[in-house]
N, C-alpha and C positions, 0 to 999 in steps of 0.2 A: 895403666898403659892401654892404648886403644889397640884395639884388635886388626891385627894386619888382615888385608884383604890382598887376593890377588890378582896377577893382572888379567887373567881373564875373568874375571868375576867381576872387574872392572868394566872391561871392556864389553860384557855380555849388560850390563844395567845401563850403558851408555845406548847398546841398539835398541834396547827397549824403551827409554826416553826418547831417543829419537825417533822411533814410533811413531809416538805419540804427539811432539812437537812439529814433525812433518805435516801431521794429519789437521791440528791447529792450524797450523798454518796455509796449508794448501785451503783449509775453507773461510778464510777471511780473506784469501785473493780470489774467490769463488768457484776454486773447484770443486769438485764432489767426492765425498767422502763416506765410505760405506761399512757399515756392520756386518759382522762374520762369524759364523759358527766353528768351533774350535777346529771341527775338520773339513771344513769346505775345501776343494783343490785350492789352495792357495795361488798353483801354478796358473791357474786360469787368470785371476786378478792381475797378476804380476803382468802376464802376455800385454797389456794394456794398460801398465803405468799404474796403475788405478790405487788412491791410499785406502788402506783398510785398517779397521781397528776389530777389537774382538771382545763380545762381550761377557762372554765369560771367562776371560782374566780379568776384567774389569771388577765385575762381581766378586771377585776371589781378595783383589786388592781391596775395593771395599769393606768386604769383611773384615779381611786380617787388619783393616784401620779402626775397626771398630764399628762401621756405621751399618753395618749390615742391619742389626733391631732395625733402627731408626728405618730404612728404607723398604726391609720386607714386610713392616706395620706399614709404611705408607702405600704399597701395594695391596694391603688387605681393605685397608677401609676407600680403595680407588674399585673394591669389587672384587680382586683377585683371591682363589681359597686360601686360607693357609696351608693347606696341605700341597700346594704343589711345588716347584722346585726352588731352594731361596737364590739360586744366582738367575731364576728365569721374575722374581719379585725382584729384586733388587734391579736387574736391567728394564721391567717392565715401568716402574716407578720411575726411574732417570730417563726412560725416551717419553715420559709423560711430563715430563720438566723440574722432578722433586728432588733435592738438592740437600744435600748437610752442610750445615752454615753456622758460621761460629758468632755465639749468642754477644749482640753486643749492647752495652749500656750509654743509652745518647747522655746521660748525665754530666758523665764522665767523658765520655768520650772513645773508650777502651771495650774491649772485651773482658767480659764476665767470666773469670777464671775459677771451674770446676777445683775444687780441695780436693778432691778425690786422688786426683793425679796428680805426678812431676816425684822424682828420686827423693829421697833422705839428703840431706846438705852433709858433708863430711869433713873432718878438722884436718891437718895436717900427717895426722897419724892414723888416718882411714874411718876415724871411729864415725858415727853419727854423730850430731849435734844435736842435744837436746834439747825441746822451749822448756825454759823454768814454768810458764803457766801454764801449759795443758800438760809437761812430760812425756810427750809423743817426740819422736822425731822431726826435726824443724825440714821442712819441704823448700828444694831448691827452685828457685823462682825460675830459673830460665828453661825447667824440664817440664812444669805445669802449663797445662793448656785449656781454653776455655772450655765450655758448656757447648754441647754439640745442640743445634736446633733443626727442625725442616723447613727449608722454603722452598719459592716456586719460583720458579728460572719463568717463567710465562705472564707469570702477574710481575715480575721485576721489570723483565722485557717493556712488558705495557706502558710503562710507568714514564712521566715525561723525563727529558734529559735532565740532571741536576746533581745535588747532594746525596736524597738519599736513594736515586738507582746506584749511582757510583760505591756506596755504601753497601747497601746490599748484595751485588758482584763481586764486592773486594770481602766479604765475608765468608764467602762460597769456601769450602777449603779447598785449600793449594794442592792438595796432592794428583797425583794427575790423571787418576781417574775418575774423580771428582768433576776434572775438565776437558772430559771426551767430548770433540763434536757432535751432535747431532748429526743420523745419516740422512743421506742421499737416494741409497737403495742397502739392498738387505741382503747376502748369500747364507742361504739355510742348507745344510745337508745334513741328514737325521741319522747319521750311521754312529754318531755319538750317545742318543738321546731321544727317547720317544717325544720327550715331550717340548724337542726343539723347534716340531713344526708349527704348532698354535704359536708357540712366546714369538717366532719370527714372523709369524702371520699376524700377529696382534700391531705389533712394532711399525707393522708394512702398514697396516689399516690405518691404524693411528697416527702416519705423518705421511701418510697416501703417496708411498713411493715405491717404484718396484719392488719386487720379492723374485730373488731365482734362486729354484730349488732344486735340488738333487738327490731325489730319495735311493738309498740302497737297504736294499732288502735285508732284512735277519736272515741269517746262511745257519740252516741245520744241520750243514754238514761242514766236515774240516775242511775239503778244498772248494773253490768257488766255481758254480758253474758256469759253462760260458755261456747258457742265455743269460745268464747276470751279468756280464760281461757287455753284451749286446747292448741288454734295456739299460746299462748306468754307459755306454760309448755313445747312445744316441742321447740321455739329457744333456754329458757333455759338449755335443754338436748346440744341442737347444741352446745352453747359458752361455756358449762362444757368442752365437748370435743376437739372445737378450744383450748380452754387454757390450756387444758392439753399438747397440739401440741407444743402450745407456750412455755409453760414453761418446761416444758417435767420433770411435776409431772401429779403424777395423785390425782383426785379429793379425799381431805380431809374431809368426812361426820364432824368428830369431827369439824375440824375447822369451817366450814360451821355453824352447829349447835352454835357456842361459837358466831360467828359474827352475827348471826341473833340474838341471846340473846342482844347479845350488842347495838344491833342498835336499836332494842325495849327498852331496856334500857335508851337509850339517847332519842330516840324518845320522850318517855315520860316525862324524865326531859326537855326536849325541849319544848314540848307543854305545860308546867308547868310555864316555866319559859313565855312564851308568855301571858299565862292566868292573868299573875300578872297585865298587863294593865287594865283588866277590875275592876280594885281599884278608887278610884276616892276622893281626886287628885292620879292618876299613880304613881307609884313609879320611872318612869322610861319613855323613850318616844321609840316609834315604831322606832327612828330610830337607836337607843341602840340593837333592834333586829337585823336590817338590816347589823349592823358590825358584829354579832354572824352569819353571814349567811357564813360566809367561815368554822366555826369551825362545825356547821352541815353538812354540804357537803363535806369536809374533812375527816373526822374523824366517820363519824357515826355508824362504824360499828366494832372503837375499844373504849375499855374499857375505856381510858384517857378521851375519849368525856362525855362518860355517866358519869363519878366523878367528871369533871368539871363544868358539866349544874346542877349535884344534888347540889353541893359548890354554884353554883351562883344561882339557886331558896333558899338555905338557908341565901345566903348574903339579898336577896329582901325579905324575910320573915322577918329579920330585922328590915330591913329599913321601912318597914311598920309599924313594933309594936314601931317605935320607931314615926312614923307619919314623915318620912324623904322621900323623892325625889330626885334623882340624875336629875331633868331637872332645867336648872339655871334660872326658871321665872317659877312665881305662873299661875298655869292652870286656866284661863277664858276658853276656849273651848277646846271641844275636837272631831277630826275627824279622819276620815279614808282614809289612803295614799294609794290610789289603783296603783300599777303598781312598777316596777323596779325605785327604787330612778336614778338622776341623777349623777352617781359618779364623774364625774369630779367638777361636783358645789354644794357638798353638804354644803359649807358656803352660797351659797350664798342661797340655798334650806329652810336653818334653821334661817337666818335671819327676812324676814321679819315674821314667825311664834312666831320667840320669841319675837318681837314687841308688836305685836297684843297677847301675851298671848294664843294662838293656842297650844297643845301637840296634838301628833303625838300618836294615844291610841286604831289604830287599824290597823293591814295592813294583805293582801291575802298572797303576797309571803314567808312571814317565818314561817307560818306555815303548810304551802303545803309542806314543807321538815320532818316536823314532824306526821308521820305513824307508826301505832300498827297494828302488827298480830300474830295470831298463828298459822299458818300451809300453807304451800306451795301455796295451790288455795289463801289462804288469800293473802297471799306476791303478787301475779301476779295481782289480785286485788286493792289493795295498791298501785300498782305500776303505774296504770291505773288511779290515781285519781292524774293528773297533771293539775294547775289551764288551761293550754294548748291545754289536750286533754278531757275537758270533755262537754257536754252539755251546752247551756246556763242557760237551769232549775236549773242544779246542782250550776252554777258560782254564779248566783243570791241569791242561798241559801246560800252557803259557807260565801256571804257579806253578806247578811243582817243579818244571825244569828251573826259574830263578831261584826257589826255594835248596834244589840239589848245589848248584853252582853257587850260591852265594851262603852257604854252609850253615841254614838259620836253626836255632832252636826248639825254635814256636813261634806262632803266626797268631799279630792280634789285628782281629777285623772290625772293623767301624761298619756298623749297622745303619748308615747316612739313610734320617727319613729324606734325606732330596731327592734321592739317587736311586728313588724303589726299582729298578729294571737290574741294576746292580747289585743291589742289598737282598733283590726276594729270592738270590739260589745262595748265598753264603751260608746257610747251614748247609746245605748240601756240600757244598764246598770244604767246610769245615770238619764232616763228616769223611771226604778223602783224603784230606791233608793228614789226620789221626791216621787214616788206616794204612795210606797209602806211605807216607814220609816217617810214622811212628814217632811226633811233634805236639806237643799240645797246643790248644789253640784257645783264643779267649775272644769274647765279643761284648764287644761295648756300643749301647748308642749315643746318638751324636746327629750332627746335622754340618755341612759344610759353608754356611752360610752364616745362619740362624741361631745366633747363641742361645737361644732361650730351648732349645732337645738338645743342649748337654749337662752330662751332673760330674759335676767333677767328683765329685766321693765314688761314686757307681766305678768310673775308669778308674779310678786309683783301687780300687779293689780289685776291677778286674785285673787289671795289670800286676798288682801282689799275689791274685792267685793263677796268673803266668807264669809267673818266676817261681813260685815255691813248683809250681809243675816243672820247670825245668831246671829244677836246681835236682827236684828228685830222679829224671832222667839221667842228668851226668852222674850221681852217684851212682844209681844203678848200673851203666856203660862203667866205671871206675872198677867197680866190683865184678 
């Protein structure tokens, strides 16, 4: 039986294809269409219409498809180190024109179907099917998919019209961030990410189109000062005016005002919908959130976001009254997933958890995207409060308050070599969580991109010796 979805989870995967089909489309009637950094005021873009895509959901969807290798190698041998971030290689390599393309055989005619992949075929009575010649399980044809290859969107381009550009376009995969436009211009703001000003700056140089940027400063202290307030009100004046340049409208208060309603709107069913973890058993597991994280960053600043996060806090209000759980194993424990999941391995991420009865019932990253204000200073405020740019004082509080509220066990943190600005205070971190919450905690590395810095044995040990740690705290607390 296929697994019911619901309707807001429907309806939230509908805004984010339409995203992204808008944005297709707007640049084949020749509008312009721009790349965005996860937290650039979205509200600015909006004021003027403007479609935007973003590149690191894109990156993230790539990975979790698989092609992450294939594209963070082809950012390496285009010059970039491997050590710096895999969704800033993986977008650096697709605005270079490098593409995963499925391998095909002009012999034949077909694509070249990797054995690797595609389900176990199964008889009437569930069982698998076995081949009498090899003894292995016989592989269902329609769940196998080709051999992933690289190509080049710019040498296809080149190519005169005929067979085989036609050929080669249609082999590009389908998935859709596969088939993001190429931009127009670029909004970078660094309060996510040191290292979002180079990857935007690269992006800008290499198809020589605007770049508007909005640096806000690391805040060493808990509350924000208002000369920061000052110096991030006046770039916002700047990129009104850039984008006016760029899009050659001028700045729409009304619109302005509708998207900022809107994205306080979602905001809030956002945070709503995150709070439902702290249920117990969950109704749901943190990393049900972590797939919601494209439809936030997306969309947060039009209407269709905010009616779909209100739909899907109503589907979880539900499922509560009715004492229901979308996580497929009864909760024995419950922790906190500090840091960027590993998208290329998230089976192999959720395996040994569901083993061990572990739910995933508290995390930093998805609700760092959900912020409320009411007036200008607020928003620039808001804006300022990226789990990236703020104090350690403030990062410590932000966990431990989810950690108290969402009732966790123990805290397992992913040591993301992408994400060094993140990952270089988690021992520190790890070190308050022990003393402070009285929680064990476990660390594993990994990479959020870049399957080749994860070891799946290493995580599955750590995570066995999370649970015997908090298998040995309840008995203690029992006694």
């Amino acid at each position: 039986m296929a697994k019911q979805v619901s309707p807001g989870v429907l309806a939230l995967r509908k805004v984010v294809e339409d995203v992204y089909r808008e944005a297709r489309e707007a640049k084949e009637r020749g509008e312009l269409v721009g790349w965005s950094s996860s937290k650039f005021p979205c509200e600015l873009a909006n004021a003027f219409g403007l479609h935007v895509v973003y590149p690191e959901n894109q990156a993230a969807g790539i990975a979790a498809n698989r092609y992450g290798e294939l594209l963070c190698q082809a950012a390496e041998d285009l010059g970039y180190d491997n050590d710096i971030c895999g969704y800033a290689r993986i977008s650096l390599a697709y605005a270079a024109g490098k593409r995963a393309a499925r391998k095909f055989d002009p012999e034949t005619g077909e694509y070249i179907i990797d054995p690797s992949t595609g389900k176990p075929m199964k008889d009437a009575d569930g069982k698998a099917v076995i081949d009498e010649a090899t003894g292995k399980p016989k592989k269902d044809p329609k769940t196998q998919t080709p051999y992933m290859v690289l190509d080049d969107l710019n040498e296809i381009m080149a190519l005169p019209d005929g067979v085989e550009k036609e050929r080669r376009l249609a082999a590009i995969s389908p998935i859709r961030q596969m088939q993001m436009p190429m931009p127009d211009f670029v909004l970078c703001c660094n309060n996510i990410c040191n290292c979002m000003t180079k990857w935007y700056e690269n992006i800008a140089r290499m198809h020589n189109i605007p770049l508007v940027m909005i640096d806000i400063p690391y805040n060493n202290t808990v509350e924000v000062d208002d000369t920061y307030v000052a110096y991030i009100r006046g770039q916002f004046d700047k990129a009104i005016k850039q984008l006016e340049e760029i899009s050659g409208r001028k700045f729409d208060e009304k619109k302005f005002e509708e998207a900022c309603a809107n994205a306080n709107r979602t905001a809030k069913a956002w945070l709503k919908v995150c709070d439902y973890l702290q249920y117990k058993p969950a109704p749901y597991s943190g990393f049900d959130l972590f797939n919601h994280m494209a439809d936030v960053v997306t969309a947060r600043g039009k209407v269709e976001a905010a009616e779909a996060f209100e739909q899907l806090a109503v589907d979880l209000e539900e499922t509560i009254k009715k004492g229901e759980t979308t996580t497929p194993f009864p909760e024995k424990y419950r922790v906190m997933f500090e840091g960027i999941p590993c998208w290329p391995k998230l089976p192999a991420l959720f395996k040994p958890l569901k083993e061990h009865g572990v739910n995933v019932t508290a995390v930093v990253y998805a609700p760092a995207f959900g912020f409320v204000y009411n007036n200008m200073d607020e928003m620039v405020r808001a804006y300022c409060k990226a789990p990236n740019s703020v104090c350690i004082e403030q990062g410590v509080d932000w966990r431990e308050g989810i950690c108290r509220d969402n009732k966790v066990d123990g805290v397992l943190v992913h040591y993301n070599r992408s994400c060094k600005p993140w990952s270089g205070y988690m021992a520190e971190m790890q070190r308050r969580f022990t003393n402070d919450l009285g929680v064990p905690c476990a660390g594993f590395d990994g990479d959020q991109a870049d399957p080749r810095n994860f070891n799946a044995a290493q995580y599955e040990t750590r995570v066995q010796g999370l649970v015997e740690a908090m298998e040995a705290n309840q008995k203690a607390k029992e006694a």
